[in-house]
Structure formats: structure tokens, C-alpha cells
PAMAR-164958 format. One record per residue: residue in three letters; x, y, z of N, C-alpha, C, O in turn; residue number from 1. Coordinates in pm, whole numbers, plus 32768, in hexadecimal, padded with zeros to 4 digits. Layout:
% PAMAR-164958
code;nx;ny;nz;cax;cay;caz;cx;cy;cz;ox;oy;oz;pos
Ala;X;Y;Z;X;Y;Z;X;Y;Z;X;Y;Z;NUM
...
//
This chain:
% PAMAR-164958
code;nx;ny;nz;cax;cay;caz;cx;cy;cz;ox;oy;oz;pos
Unk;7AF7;86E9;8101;7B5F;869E;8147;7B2B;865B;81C5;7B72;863D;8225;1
Unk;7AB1;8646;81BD;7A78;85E5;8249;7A1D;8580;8219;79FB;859D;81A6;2
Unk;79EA;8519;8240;79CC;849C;8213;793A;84C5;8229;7911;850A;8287;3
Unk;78D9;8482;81A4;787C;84D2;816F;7827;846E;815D;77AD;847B;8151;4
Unk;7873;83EF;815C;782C;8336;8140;77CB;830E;817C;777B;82BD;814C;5
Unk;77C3;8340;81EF;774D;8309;8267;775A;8240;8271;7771;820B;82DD;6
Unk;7751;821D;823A;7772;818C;827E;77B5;8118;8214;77CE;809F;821A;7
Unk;77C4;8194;819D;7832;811D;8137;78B9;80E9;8167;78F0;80F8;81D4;8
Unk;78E0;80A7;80FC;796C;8056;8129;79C4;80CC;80BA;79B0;8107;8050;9
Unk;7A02;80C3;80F8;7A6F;812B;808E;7AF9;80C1;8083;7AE4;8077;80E3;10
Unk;7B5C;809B;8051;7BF5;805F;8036;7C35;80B6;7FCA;7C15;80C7;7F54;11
Unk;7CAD;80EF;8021;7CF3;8130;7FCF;7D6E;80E3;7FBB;7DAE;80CB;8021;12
Unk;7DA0;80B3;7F42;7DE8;802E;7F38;7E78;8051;7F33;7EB9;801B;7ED9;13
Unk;7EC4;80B3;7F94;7F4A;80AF;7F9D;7FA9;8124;7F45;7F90;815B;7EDA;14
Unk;8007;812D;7F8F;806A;81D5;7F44;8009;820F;7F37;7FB2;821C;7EE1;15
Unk;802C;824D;7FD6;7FFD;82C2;7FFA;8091;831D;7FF9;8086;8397;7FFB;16
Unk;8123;82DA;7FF6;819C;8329;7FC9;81BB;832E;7F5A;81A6;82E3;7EFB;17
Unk;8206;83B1;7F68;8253;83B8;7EBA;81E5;8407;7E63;81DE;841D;7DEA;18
Unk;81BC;8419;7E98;8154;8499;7E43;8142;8501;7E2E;80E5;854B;7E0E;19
Unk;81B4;8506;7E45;81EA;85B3;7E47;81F2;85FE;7EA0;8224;85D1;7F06;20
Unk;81C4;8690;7EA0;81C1;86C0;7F55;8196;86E1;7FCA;81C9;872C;801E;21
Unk;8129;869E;7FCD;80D2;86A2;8036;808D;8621;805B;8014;860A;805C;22
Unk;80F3;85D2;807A;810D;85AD;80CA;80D1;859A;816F;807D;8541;817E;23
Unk;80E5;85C1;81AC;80BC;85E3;824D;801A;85ED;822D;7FC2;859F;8252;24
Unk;800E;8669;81DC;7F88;8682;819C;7F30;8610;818D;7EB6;861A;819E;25
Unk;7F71;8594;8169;7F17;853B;8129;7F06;84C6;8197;7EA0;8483;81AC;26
Unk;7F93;84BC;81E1;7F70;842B;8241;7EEE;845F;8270;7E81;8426;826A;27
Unk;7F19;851E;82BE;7EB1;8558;8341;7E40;8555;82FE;7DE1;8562;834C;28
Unk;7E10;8543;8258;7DA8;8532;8238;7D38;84D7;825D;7CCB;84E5;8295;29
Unk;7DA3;843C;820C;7D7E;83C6;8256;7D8B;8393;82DC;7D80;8319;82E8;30
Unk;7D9E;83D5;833B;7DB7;83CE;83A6;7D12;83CF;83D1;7CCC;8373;83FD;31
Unk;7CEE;8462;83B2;7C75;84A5;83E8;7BE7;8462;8399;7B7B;8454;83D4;32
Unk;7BF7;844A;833C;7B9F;83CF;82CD;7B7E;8350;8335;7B10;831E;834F;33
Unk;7C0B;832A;836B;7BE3;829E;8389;7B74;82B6;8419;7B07;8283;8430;34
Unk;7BC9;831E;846D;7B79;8330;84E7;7B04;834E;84BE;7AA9;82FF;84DA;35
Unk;7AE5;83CE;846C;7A36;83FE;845B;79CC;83BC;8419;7957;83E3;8412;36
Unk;7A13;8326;83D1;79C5;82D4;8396;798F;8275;83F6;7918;8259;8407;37
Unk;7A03;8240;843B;79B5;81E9;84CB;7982;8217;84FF;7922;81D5;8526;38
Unk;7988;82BA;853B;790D;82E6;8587;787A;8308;8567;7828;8332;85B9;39
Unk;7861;82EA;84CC;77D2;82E7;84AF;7787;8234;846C;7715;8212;844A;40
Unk;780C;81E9;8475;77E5;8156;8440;77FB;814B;83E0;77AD;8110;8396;41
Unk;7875;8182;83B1;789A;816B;8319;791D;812E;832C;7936;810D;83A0;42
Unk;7994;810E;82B7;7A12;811A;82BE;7A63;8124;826A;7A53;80EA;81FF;43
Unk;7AEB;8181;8287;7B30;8191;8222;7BC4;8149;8232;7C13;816E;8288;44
Unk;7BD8;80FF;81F3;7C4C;80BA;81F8;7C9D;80C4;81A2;7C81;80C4;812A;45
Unk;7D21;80D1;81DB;7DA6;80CA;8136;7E14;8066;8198;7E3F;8066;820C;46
Unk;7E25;800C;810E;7E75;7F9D;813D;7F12;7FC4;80EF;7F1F;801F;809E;47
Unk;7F77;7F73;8119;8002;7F97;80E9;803A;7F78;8047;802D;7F14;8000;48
Unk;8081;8000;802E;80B2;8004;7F9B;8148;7FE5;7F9A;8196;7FE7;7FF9;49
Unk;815E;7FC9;7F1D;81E5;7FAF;7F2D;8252;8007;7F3D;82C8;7FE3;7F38;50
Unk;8223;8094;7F55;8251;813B;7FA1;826A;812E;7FE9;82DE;813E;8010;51
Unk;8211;8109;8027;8204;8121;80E0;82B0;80AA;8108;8318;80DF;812E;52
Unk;82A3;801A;80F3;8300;7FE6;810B;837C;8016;80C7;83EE;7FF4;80E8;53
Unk;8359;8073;8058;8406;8090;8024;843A;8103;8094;84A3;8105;80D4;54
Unk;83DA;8155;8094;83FD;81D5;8114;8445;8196;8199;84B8;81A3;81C3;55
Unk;83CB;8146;81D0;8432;80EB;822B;84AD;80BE;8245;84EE;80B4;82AD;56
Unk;84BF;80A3;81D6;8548;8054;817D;85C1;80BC;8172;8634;809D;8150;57
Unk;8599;8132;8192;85E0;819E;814D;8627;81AA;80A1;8691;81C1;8067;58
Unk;85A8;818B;8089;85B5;81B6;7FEF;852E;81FE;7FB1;84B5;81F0;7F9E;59
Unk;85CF;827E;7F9C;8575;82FC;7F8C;854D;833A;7F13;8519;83A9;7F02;60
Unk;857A;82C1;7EA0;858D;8306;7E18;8532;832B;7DEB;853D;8342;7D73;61
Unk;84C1;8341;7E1F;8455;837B;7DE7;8425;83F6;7E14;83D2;8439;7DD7;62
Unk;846D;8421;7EAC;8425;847C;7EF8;846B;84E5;7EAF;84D1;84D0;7E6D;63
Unk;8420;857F;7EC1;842F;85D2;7E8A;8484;8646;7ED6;8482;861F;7F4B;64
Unk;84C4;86AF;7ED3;850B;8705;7F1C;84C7;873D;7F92;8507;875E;7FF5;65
Unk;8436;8749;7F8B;83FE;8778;7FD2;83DA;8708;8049;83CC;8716;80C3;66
Unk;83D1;8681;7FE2;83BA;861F;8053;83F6;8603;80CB;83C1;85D9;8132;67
Unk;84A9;862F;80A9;850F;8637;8145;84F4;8692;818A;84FC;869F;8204;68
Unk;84C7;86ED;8120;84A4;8789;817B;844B;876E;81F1;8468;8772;8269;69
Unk;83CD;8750;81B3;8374;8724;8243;8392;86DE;82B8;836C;86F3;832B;70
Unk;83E1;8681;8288;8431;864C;8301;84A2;865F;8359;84D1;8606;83A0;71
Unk;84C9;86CF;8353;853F;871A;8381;8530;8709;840C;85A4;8701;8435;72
Unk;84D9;86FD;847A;84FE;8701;84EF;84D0;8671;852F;84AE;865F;85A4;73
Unk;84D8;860A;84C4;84E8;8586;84F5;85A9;8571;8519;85D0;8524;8571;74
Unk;8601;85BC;84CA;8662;8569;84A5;86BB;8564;854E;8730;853D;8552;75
Unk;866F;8590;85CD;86BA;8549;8632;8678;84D2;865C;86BA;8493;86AE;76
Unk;8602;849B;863B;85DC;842E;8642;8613;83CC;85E3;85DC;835F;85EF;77
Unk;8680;83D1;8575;86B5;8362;8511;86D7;8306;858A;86C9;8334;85FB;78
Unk;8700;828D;8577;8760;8243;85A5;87E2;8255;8539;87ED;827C;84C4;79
Unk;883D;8224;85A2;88E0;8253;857F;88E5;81FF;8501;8929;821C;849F;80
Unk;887E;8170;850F;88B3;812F;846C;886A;8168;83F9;887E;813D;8387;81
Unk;8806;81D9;8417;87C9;820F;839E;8812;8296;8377;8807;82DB;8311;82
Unk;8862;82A5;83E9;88B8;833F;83C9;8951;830E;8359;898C;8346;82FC;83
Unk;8960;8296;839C;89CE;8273;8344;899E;823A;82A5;89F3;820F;8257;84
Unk;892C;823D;8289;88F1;81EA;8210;88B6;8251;81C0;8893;823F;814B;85
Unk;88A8;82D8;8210;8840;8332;8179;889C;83D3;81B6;88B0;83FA;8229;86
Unk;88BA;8402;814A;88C4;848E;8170;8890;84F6;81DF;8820;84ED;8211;87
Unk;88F1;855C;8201;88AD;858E;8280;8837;85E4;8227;87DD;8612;826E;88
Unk;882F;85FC;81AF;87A3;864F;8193;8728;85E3;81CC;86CD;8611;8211;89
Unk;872E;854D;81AB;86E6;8502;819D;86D3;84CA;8213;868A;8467;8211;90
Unk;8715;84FC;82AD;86F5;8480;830D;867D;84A7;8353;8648;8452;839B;91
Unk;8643;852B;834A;85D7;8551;838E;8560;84DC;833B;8509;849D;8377;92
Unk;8571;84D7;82DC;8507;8497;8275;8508;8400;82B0;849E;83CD;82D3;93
Unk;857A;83C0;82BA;85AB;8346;831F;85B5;8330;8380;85D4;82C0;83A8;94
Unk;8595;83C4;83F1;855B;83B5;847D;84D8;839E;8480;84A7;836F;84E6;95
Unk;8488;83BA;8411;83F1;83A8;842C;83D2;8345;83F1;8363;8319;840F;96
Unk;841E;82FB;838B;83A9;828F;833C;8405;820F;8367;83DA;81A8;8334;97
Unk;848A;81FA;83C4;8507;816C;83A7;848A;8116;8423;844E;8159;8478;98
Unk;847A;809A;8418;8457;8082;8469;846B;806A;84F4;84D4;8043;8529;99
Unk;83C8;8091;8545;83F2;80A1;85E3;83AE;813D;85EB;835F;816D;863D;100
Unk;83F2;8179;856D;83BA;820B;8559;8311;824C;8583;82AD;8206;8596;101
Unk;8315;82AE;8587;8265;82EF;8573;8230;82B9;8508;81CB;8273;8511;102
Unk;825B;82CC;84B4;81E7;8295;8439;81FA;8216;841B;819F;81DA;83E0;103
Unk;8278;81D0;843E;8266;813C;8426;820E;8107;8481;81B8;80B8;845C;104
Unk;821C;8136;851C;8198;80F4;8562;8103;8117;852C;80AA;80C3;8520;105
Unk;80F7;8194;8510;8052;81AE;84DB;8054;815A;843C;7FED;8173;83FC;106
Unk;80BB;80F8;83EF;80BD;80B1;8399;808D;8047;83C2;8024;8016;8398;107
Unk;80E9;800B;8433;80A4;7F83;8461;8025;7F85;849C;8010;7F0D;84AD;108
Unk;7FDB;7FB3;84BB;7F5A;7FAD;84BE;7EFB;7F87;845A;7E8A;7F5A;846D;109
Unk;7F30;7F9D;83F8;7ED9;7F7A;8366;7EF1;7ED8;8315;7F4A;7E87;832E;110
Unk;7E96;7ECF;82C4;7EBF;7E33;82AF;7EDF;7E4D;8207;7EC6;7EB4;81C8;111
Unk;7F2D;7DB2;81C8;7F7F;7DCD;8132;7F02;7D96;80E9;7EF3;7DC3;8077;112
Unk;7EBC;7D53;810C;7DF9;7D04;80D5;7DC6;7CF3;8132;7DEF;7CB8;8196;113
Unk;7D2E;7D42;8116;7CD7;7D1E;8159;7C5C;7CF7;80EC;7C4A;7D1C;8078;114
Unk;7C14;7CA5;813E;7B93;7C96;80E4;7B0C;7CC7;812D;7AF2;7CBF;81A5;115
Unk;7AC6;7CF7;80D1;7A4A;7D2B;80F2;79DF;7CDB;80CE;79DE;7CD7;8053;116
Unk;7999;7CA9;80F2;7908;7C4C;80B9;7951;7BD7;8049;7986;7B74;807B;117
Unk;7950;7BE3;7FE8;7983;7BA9;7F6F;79CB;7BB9;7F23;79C5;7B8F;7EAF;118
Unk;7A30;7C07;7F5D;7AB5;7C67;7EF8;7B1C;7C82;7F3D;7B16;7CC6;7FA3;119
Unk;7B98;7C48;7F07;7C0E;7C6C;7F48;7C2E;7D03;7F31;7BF4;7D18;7EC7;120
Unk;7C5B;7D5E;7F50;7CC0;7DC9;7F3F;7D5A;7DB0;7F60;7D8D;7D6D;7FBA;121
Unk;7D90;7DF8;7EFD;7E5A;7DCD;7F39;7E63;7E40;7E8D;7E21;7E5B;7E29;122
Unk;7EF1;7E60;7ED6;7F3F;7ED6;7E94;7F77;7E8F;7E02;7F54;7ED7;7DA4;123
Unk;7FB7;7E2B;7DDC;7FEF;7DC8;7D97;7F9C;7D7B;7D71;7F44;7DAC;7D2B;124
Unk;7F97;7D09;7D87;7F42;7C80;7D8B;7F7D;7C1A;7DE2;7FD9;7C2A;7E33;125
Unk;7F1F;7B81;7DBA;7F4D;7B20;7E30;7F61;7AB5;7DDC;7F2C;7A96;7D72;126
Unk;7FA0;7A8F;7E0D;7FC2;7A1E;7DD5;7F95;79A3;7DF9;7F89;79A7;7E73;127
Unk;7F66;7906;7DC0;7F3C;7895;7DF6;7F90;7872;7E7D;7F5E;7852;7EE9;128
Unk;8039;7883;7E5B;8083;7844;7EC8;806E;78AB;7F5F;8051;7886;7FD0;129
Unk;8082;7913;7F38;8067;799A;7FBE;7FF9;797C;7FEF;7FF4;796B;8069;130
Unk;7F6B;796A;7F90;7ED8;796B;7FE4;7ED4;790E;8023;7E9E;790C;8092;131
Unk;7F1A;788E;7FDE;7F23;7828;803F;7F67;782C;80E0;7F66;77D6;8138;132
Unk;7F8C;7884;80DF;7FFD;789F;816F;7F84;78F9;81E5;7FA6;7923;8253;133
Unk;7F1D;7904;81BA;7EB4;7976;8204;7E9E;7A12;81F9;7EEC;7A65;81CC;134
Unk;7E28;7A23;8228;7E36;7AC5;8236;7EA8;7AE5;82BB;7EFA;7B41;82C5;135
Unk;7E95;7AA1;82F3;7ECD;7AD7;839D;7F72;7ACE;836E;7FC3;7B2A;8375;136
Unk;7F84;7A67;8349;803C;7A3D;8324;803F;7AD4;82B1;80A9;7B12;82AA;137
Unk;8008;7AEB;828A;8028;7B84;821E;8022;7BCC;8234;8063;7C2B;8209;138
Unk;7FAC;7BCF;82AB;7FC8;7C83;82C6;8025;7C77;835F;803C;7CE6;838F;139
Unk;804F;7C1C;839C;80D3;7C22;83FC;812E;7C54;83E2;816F;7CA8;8420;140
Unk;8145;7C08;8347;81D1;7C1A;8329;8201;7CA2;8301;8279;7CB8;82F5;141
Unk;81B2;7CF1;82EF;81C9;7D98;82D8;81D1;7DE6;835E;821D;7E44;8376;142
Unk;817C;7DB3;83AA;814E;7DE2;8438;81C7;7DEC;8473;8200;7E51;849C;143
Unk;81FD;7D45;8474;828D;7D3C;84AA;830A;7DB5;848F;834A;7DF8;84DF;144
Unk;830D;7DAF;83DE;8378;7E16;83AB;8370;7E6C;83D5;83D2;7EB3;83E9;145
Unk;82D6;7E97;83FF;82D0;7F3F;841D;8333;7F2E;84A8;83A2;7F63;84A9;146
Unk;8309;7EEB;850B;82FE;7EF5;8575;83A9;7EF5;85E2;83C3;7F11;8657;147
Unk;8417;7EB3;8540;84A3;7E7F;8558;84BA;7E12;8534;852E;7DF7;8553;148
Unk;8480;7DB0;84F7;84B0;7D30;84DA;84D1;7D40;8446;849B;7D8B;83F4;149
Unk;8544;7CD9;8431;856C;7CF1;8396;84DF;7CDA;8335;8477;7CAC;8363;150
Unk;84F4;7D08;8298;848F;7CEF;8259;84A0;7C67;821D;8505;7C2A;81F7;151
Unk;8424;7C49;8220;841C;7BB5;8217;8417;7B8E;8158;83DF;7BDC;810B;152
Unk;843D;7B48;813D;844B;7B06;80CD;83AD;7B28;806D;83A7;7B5E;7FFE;153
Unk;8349;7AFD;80B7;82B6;7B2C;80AB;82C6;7B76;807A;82C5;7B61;8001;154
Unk;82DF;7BF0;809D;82CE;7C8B;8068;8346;7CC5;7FF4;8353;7D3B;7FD2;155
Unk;837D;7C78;7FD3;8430;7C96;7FB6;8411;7C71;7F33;841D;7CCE;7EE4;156
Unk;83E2;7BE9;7EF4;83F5;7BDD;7E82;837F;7C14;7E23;831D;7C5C;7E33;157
Unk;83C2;7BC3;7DAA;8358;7C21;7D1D;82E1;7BD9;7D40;828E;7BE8;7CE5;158
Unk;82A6;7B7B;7DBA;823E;7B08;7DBB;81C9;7B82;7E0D;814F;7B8E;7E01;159
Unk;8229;7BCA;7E5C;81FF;7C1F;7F04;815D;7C76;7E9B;814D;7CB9;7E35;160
Unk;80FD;7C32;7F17;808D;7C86;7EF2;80A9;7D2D;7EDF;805F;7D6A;7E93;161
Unk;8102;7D68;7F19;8120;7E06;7EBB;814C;7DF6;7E5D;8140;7E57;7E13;162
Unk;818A;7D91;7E2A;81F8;7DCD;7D9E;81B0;7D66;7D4A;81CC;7D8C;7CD9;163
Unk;814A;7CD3;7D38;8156;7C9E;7CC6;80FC;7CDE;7C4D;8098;7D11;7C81;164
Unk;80FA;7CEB;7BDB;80C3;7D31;7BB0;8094;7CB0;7B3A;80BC;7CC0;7AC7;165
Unk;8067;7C6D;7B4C;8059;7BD7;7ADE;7FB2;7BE8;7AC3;7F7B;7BC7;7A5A;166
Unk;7F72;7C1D;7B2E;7EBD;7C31;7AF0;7EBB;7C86;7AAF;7E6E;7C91;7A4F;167
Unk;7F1C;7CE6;7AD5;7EFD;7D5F;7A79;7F12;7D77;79F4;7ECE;7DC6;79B2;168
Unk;7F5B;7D45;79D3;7FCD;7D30;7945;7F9C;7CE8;78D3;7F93;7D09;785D;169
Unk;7F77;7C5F;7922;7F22;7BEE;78C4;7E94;7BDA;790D;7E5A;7C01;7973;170
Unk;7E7B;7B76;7888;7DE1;7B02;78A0;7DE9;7A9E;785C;7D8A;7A5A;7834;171
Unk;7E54;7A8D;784A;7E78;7A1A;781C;7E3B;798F;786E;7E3A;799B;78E8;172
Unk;7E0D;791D;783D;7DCE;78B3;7876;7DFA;786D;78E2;7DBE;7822;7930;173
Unk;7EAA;78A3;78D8;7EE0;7857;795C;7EF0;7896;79D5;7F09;7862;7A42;174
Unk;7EDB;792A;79B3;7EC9;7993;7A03;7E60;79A8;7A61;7E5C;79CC;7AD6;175
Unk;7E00;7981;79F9;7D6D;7987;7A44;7D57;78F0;7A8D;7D06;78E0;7AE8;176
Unk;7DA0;7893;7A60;7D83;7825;7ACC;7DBF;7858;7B37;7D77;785A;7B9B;177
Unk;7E2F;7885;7B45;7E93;78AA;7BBB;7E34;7917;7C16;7E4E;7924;7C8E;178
Unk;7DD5;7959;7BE2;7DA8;79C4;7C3D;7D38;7973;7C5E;7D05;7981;7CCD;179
Unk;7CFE;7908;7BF4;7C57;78AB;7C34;7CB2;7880;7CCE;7C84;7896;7D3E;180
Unk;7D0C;7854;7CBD;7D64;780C;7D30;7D6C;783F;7DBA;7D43;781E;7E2A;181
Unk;7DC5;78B3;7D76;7DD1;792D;7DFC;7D15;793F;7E3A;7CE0;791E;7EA4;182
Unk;7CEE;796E;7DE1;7C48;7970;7E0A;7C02;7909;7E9A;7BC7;792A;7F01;183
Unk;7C26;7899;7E68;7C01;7846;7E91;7C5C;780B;7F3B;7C3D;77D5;7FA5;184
Unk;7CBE;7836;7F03;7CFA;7825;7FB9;7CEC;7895;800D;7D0F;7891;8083;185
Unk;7CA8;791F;7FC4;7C6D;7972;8013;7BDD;7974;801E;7BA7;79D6;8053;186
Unk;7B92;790D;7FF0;7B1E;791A;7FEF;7AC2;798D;7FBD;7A5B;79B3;7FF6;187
Unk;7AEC;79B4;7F65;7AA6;7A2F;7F2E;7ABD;7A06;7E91;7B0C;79B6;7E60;188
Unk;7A3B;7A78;7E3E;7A13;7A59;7DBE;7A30;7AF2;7D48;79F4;7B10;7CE1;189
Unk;7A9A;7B33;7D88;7B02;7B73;7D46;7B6F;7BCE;7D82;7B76;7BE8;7DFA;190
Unk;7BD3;7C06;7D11;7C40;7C4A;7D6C;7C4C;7D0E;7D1D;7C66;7D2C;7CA8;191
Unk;7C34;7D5D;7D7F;7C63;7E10;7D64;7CF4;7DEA;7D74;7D2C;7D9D;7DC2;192
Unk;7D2B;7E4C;7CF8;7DB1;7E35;7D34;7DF5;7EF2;7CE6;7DC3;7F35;7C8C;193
Unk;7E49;7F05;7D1F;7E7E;7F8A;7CE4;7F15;7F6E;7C96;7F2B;7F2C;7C31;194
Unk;7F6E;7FB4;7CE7;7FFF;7FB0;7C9C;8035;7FBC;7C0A;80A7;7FDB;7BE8;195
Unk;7FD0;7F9D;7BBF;7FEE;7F99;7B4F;7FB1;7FF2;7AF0;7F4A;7FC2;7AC1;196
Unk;7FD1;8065;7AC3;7F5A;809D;7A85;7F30;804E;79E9;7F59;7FF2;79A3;197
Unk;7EAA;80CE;79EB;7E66;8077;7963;7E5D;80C3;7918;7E5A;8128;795E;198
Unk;7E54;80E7;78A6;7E7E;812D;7846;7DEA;8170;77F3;7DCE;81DD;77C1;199
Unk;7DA2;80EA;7808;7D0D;80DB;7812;7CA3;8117;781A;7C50;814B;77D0;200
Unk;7CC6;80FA;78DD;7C9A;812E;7922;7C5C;80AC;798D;7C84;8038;7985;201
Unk;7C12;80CE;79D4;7BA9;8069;7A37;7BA5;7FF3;7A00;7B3C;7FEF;79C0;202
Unk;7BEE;7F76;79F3;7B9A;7F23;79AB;7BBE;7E7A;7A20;7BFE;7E63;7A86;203
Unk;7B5D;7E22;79B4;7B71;7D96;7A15;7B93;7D43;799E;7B7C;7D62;7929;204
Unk;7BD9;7CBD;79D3;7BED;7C5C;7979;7BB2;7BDF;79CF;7B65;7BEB;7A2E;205
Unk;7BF3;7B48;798E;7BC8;7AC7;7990;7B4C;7AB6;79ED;7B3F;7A84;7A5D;206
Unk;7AE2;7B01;7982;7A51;7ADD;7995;7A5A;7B2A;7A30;7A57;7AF4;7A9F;207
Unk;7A62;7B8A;7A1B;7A5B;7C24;7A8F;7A96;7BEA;7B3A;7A75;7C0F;7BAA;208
Unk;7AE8;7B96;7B12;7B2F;7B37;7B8D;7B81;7B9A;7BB5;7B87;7BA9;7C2F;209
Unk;7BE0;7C04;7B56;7C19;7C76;7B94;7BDD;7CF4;7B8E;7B73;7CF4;7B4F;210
Unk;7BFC;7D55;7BB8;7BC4;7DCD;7B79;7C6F;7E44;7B9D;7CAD;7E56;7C06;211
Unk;7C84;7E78;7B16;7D0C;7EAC;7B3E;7CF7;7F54;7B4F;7CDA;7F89;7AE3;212
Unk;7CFF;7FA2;7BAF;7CCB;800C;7BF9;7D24;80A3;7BC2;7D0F;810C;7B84;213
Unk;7D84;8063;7BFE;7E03;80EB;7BBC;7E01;8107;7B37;7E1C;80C0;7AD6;214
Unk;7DCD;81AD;7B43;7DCD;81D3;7AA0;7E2B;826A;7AC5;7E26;82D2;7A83;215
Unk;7E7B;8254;7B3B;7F0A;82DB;7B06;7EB3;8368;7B36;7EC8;83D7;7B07;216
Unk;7E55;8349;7B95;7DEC;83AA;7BED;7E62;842D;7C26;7E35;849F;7C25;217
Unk;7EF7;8418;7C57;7F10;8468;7C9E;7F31;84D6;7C3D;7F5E;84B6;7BCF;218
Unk;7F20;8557;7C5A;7F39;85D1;7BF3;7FED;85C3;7BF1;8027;85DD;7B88;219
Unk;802E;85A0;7C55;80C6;85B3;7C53;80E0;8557;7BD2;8138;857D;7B84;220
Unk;80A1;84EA;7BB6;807F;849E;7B2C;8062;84DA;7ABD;8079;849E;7A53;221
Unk;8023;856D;7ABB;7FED;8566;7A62;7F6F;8522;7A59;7F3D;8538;79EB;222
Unk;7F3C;84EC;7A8E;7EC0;847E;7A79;7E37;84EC;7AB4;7E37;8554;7AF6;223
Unk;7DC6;8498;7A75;7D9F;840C;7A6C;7DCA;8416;79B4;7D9F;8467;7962;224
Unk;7E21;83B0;79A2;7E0E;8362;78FC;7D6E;8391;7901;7D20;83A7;795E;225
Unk;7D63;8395;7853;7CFA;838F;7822;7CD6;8349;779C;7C62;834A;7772;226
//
């Protein structure tokens, strides 16, 4: 449980919630990853899943009994509009993650894509029209939500680098132009992407332009597929 890399790049690509119950266990994991990797010249990074913004959101349909449990002595930190919106089992869970919260601020710190040398990472995928908008305009717009501002349209629809799932699914020819595209207004020469599992396993499509990552790793899954 301590970072072992010495000066690799590590990206852990998002939903780090909803995984059952441990929870706390796992942010304070990555917490301590990210610090002990910068202190020898390495780094470990995890960018935002489409979890993290549902928690925010107060939507909890995934969290588990134990998951409110842990949060039991947030619930005098709710705000009054998250007490009126989720059950009193559930507002401790909505004092810590609504934004403004503890963990929504240690959220906004993180970005929704980043690129490393020649490779995007993002939880979902990107789309031509989104990449066109920047890295900086993408990872604001989460930054913002965390931080109190409504969620922005960006992040909201089936397009939002967490939720589109269009690399993963197909390779179809019009597909793969759409990601040469995206590529290209990010300047990079392919895309990691998770969210979607693979049934597979590890694999890449349109001429290794994607590579699709999620193979259902968390045990609360059941996973890894094999």
C-alpha cells in the first residue's frame, strides 16, 4: 500500500466511488500514492469518473449501506438543501461529497483529461466537439461543480468526457475518424479510456488510436472479466 514506482507515471482513470465498502480506505489510499510518488520523482494521478460527479450530485444509487455508514459524522456539515433532497440516513454521505464539501474540494484538484507525452487519459472519451473547447475549458468545468457552480452542460450530457462511451463500443470508420479528430485538437497520437468494461479484456481499436482499459478489475464487480 505505498508507491513502489520510483519515477513512473501512474493514471488511475476515475470511480474511485461506488465500490463498495471501503471507501475512505481507498481515497486515503490515493491520497498517500499521490504524495509518496512526487516525493521520489514519480506520479500518481487519478482523474474524474462519472462517480465522483454523481456523489456530488447526491446520487447515491450505487453506494452501499456501509457507504452512509462511514459517513455518519459528516451529516452536520449537509447544507439544508441536501438535507431536504436525500434521507436523514444519507445526509452524512451528502455532507462530505455535495459540493463545497471535503471531498468535493480534494475532487477539484484533479483534472477530467490529462495528457501525458502522447496519450490522452479521460474516464469516458472525448469527443471532436469537447477537445475542441481545450484541456483547461474541461477540466474547469468540473473544478467549478466541485467548488458550487451549477454543472455545466459539458459534464451533463451523453457527449461529457465521463459518460460518452462511443470508442468503446465501436470502430466503426466514422468512429475512428471522430477520435483521428478529437486526437488531433489535442495534439496527441492516441486515447486510454475506462468506463466501459470489456468483456475481452485490455484491448485497442482504429489502428491502436484507442486502447479500452476497464476490464471489471474491482472485486465488488466480481472482476477482473476473464
Amino acid at each position: 500500500d505505498h508507491w513502489s514506482g520510483g519515477d513512473l507515471f501512474v493514471v488511475q482513470v476515475g470511480d474511485l466511488l461506488d465500490r463498495g465498502d471501503d471507501e475512505p480506505e481507498i481515497l486515503a489510499l490515493v491520497t498517500r500514492l499521490e504524495r509518496e510518488a512526487a516525493e521520489v520523482g514519480g506520479h500518481f494521478v487519478t482523474i474524474q469518473g462519472n462517480h465522483e460527479v454523481m456523489n456530488a450530485q447526491l446520487d447515491f444509487r450505487y453506494v452501499t449501506p456501509d457507504g452512509f455508514h462511514d459517513y455518519d459524522r459528516f451529516r452536520d456539515e449537509a447544507s439544508r438543501e441536501a438535507r431536504r433532497a436525500v434521507p436523514r440516513p444519507q445526509q452524512g454521505r451528502a455532507g462530505a461529497f455535495e459540493p463545497r464539501s471535503q471531498e468535493a474540494r480534494a475532487f477539484a484538484v484533479r483534472n477530467t483529461v490529462i495528457v501525458v507525452g502522447d496519450t490522452v487519459f479521460v474516464h469516458g472519451s472525448v469527443t471532436p466537439e469537447v477537445a475542441a473547447l481545450g484541456l483547461d475549458t474541461i477540466n474547469q468545468a468540473a473544478r467549478d461543480f466541485y467548488l458550487g457552480r451549477p454543472l455545466s452542460p459539458l459534464l451533463a450530457s451523453e457527449t461529457s468526457p465521463i459518460w460518452h462511451r462511443g470508442y468503446a463500443v465501436e470502430d466503426t470508420p466514422e468512429t475512428c475518424t471522430q477520435l483521428r479528430e478529437a486526437l488531433a485538437h489535442l495534439r496527441s497520437d492516441r486515447m486510454v479510456i475506462g468506463h466501459t468494461v470489456q468483456e475481452s479484456g485490455v484491448n485497442a481499436a482504429c489502428d491502436e488510436q484507442v486502447w479500452r482499459i476497464d476490464v471489471g478489475l474491482a472485486r465488488y464487480y466480481d472482476g477482473p472479466i476473464e
